[in-house]
Every structure is written in C-alpha cells, then in structure tokens.
C-alpha positions as CSV (number, residue, x, y, z in Angstrom):
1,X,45.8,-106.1,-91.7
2,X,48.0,-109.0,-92.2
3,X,48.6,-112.1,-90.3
4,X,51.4,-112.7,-87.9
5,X,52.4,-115.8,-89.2
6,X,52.7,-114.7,-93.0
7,X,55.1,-112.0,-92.0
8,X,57.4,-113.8,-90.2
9,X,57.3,-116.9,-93.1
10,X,58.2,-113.8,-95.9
11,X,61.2,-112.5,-93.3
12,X,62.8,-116.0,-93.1
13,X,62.3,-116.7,-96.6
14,X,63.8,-113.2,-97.7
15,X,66.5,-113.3,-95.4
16,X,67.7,-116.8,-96.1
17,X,67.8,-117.0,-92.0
18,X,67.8,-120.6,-91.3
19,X,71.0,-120.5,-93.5
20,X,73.3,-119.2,-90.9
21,X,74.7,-119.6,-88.0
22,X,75.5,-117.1,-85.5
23,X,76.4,-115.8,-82.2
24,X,74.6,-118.2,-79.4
25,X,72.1,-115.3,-78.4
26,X,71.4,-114.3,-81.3
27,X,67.8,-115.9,-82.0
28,X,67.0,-115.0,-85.4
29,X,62.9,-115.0,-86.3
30,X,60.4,-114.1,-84.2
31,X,61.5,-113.7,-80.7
32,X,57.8,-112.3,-79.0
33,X,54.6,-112.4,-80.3
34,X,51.7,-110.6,-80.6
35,X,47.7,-111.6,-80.8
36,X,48.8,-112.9,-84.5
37,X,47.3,-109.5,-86.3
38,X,49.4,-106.8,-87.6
39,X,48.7,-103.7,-88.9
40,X,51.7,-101.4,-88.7
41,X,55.6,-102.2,-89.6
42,X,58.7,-100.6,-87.9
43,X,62.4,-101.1,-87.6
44,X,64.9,-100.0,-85.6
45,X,68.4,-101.3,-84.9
46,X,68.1,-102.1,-81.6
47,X,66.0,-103.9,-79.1
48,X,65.3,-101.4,-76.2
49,X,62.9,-100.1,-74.3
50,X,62.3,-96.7,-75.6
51,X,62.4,-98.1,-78.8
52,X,60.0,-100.7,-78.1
53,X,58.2,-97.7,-76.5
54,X,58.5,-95.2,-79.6
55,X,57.2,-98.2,-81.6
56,X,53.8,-98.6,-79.7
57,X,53.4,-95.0,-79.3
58,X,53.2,-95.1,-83.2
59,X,50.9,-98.0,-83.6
60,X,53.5,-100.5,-84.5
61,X,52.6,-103.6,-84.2
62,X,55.7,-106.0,-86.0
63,X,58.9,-104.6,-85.6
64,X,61.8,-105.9,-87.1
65,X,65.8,-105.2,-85.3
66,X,68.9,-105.6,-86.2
67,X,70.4,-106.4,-82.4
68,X,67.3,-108.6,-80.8
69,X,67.1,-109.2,-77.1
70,X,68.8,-112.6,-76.2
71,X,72.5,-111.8,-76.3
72,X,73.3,-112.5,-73.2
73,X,72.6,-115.5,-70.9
74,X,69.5,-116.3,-69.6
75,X,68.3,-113.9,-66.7
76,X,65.2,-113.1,-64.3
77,X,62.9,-110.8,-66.3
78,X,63.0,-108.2,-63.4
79,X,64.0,-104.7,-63.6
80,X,65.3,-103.6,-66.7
81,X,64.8,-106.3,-68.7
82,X,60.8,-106.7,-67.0
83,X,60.9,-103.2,-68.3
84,X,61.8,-103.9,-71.5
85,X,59.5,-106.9,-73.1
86,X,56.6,-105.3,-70.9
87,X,57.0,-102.4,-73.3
88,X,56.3,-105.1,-76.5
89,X,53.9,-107.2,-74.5
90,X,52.1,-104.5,-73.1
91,X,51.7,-102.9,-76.7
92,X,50.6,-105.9,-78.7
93,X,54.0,-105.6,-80.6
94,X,55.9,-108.6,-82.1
95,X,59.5,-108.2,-82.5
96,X,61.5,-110.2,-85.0
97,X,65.1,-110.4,-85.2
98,X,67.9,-110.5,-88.0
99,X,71.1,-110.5,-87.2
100,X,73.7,-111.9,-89.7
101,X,71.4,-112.5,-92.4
102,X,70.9,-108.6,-92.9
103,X,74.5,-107.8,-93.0
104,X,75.2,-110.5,-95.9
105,X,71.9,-110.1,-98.2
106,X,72.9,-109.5,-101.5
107,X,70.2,-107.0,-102.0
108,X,68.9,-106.3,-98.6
109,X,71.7,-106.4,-96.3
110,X,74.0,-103.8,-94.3
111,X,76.8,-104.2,-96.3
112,X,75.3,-104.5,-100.1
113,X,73.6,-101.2,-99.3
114,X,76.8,-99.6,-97.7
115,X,78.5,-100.3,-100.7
116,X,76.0,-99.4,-103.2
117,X,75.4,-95.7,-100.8
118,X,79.0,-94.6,-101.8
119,X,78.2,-95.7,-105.9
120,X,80.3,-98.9,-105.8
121,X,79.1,-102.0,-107.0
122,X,79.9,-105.3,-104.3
123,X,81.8,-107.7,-106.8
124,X,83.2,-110.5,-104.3
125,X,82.5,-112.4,-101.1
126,X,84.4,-111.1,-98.1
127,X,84.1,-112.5,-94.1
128,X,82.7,-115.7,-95.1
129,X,81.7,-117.7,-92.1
130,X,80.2,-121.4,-92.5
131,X,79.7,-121.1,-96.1
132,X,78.1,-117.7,-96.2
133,X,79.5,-114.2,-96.9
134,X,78.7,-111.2,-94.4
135,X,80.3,-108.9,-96.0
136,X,81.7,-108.1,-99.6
137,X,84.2,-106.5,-101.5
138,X,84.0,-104.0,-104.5
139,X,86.3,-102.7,-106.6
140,X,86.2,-99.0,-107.0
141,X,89.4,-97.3,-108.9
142,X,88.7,-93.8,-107.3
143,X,90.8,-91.4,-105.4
144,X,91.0,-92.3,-101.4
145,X,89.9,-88.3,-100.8
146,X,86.8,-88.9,-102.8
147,X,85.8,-92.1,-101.1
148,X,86.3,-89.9,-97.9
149,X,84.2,-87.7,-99.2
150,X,81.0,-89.6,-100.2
151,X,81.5,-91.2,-96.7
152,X,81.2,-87.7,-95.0
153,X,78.6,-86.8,-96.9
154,X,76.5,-89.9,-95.9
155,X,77.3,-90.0,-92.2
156,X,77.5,-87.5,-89.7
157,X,80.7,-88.9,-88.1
158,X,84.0,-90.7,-90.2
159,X,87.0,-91.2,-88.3
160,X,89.5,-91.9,-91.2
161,X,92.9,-94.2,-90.7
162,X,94.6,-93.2,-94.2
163,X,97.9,-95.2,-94.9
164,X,96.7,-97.5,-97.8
165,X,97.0,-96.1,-101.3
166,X,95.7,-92.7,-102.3
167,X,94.0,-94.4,-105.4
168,X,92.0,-97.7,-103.7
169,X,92.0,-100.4,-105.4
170,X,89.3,-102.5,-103.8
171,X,87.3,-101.6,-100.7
172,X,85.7,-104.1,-98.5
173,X,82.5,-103.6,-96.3
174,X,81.6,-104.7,-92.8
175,X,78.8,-103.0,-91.0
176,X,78.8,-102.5,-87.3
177,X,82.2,-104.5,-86.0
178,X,84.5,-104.4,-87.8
179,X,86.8,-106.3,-86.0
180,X,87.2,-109.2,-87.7
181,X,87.7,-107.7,-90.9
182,X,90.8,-106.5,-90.6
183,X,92.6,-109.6,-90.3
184,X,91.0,-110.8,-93.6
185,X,91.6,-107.4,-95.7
186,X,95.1,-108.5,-97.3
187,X,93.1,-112.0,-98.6
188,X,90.5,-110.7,-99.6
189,X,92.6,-108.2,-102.2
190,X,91.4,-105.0,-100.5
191,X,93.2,-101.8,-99.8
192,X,90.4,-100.6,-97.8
193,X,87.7,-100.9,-94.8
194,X,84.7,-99.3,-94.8
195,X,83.2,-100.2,-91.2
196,X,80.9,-99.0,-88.3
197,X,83.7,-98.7,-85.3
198,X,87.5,-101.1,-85.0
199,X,89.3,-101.5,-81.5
200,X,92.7,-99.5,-80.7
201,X,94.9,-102.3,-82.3
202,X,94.2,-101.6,-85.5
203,X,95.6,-98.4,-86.2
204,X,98.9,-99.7,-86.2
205,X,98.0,-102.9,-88.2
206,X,96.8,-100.4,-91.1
207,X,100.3,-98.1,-90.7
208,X,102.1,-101.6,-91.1
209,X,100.1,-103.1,-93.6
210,X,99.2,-100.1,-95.6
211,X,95.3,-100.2,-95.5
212,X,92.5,-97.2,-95.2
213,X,90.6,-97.5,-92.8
214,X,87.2,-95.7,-92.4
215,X,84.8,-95.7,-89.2
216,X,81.3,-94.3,-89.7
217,X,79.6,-95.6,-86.7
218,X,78.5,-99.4,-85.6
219,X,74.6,-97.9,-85.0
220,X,74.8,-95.4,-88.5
221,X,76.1,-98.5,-91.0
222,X,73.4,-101.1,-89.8
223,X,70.5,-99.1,-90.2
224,X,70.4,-100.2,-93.8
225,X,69.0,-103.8,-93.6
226,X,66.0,-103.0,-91.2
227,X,65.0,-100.2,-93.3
228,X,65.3,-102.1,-96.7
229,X,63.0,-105.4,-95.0
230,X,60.6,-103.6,-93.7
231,X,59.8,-101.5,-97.1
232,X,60.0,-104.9,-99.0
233,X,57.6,-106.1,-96.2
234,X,55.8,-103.3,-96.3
235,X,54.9,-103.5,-99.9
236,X,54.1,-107.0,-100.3
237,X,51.5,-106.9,-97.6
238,X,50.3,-103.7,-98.4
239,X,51.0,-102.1,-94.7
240,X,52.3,-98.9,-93.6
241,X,56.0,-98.9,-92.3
242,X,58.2,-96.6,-90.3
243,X,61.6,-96.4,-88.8
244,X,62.1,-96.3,-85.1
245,X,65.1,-93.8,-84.9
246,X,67.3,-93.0,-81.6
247,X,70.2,-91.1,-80.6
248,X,72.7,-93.5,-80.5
249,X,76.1,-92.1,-81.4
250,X,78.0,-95.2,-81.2
C-alpha cells in the first residue's frame, strides 16, 4: 500500500508536467481522488467508462490515462458523464492524467518509445511547442520497405503514403495526431512521418512534397507512455500494475 499523495508527487516529477502547456481541457495531475490509499496501478489510454469499469473490476485503485476527462467545456454530470466518474468514485479509484508530457518524455514518452519500437534512436527535437519538444526526429539510413515492415510487424493496422525516398533519411515521430506534423516535416530535415492517424489533405501534401507517410493508429501509438509510467511507478512503490486494454480501432 502506498499513499495517494506520493504517487501523484513521483508522476509530476517524472513527467516534468508543470513544464507544459497544453490544450485548455487538458488538466494534467490528478483529476479525481480516492480515500488517499492505493494498492493497485493501471493505465489505459483513455478516460471512459468501461475502462474506468475494467479498472475497478481488477482492483485498481490509481489509474493513470493518456486522454483524461476534461476536454471539453464544463457540463452537468448527468447521464453519460454521471455514468462515467461514478464508475471511479464508486470504485475508490483515482485517475491521473498526462497528456503532452507522455508524448515528449525522453525516456517515457509516446514518441521516444515509438521510435526506439522500430530500432531507431530519437536524435533531434521535433513539434516543439513553448519551449518543449513533443515529438522527435531520428535518423535511420534504412530502406523505406523495411521501415514498413518493422511498422507492420508492430501494429496490427499501417496505412502507408509512400512518395518520399525509398532509402529515408530521417524519420520523425508524432503519436496520436499527427496533424501538425506535417507542416513541420521539411524543417525538421525529415523524409518521413511515423504517426497514429493524418486528415485527407495530407496525402497530396506528401505526393507534392515527397514525404512517407505512415499511419498506425492514434489509440495503437499512445499506448506507450501509460504503460512505461505505470511500470516505473510500479517499481518504485513496490505495487502491482496492469494495463487497461480496449477495442479501440481508431
């Protein structure tokens, strides 16, 4: 057993999160409480209620999320939402937050780990927004087909946009949205994009600009961060940890 308030101290120190800003509902830290005891770590993505649900069902009692609950404006907590915290409330079960701060951790984050999943090494910053990088870039000097195929291999869906050069130079990384990223590929020095999911536009920005351009899922490339905190977590505290899985495709 571990105390509330130690957990959450160890999270914002680890994550850096009072470093950055980002979207208005985004409320990183600890967004409900418990009693102040915990005695069981999850993590899951998303904030939701069958996760939430999932999580109780399995004695958690601090679960961590990539995608919190305040994103949108202030609202009655009636219906689903009611639903929703009721499921935490109801089950003792904190919930802490971390948006931004797990997609730029050097070691930790979304888009360190993507990078490192497919053997490359993240060498430069890339999407830096007031100060700090969210994503990075890496330079890799392998054949675009093989890149492809350690993708493939690591997700279970890769929608592939190939008109940048059959041997990449650099690729760049941006978990979930990647929508931003685009316009900042030809600064940055990359070829590449390795991201979770890009709008309709893009396709014919990477025909005229001669980019790759690889989709592997917004929910598949930001279950990194969640998974890597709450084993760190986990093993300073001496707790038990799981994650909260779910079906989402997107």
């Amino acid at each position: 057993m571990a105390k509330l308030e130690e957990l959450v101290a160890f999270c914002d120190r680890r994550t850096r999160r009072s470093a950055f800003s980002d979207a208005p509902g985004a409320w990183n830290g600890l967004q409900v409480a418990n009693r102040g005891r915990v005695t069981r770590i999850g993590a899951a993505v998303d904030a939701g209620r069958e996760p939430f649900r999932q999580a109780v069902a399995t004695g958690v009692d601090f679960l961590i999320v990539h995608h919190g609950l305040f994103w949108d404006p202030a609202r009655p907590l009636t219906g689903a939402a009611f639903e929703r915290v009721a499921a935490l409330v109801e089950g003792g079960c904190a919930l802490y937050s971390s948006h931004l701060p797990l997609d730029a951790h050097p070691r930790l984050g979304n888009n360190a780990l993507l990078a490192r999943q497919v053997g490359l090494r993240p060498k430069r910053p890339f999407l830096v927004r007031d100060g700090e990088a969210i994503g990075c870039v890496a330079s890799a000097r392998l054949e675009r087909a093989e890149l492809r195929r350690r993708l493939e291999a690591a997700y279970p869906r890769v929608v592939a946009i190939e008109y940048g050069p059959a041997r990449v130079g650099a690729v760049a990384f941006c978990s979930g949205s990647g929508n931003s990223a685009v316009p900042e590929l030809r600064g940055a020095g990359a070829d590449t994009l390795v991201t979770g999911e890009l709008r309709e536009e893009w396709f014919s920005r990477a025909q005229e600009e001669g980019f790759n351009l690889y989709c592997c899922g917004h929910y598949a490339t930001e279950v990194h961060g969640v998974r890597a905190l709450a084993a760190e977590l986990a093993r300073r505290f001496r707790l038990p940890w799981e994650f909260i899985a779910t079906d989402n495709p997107l």
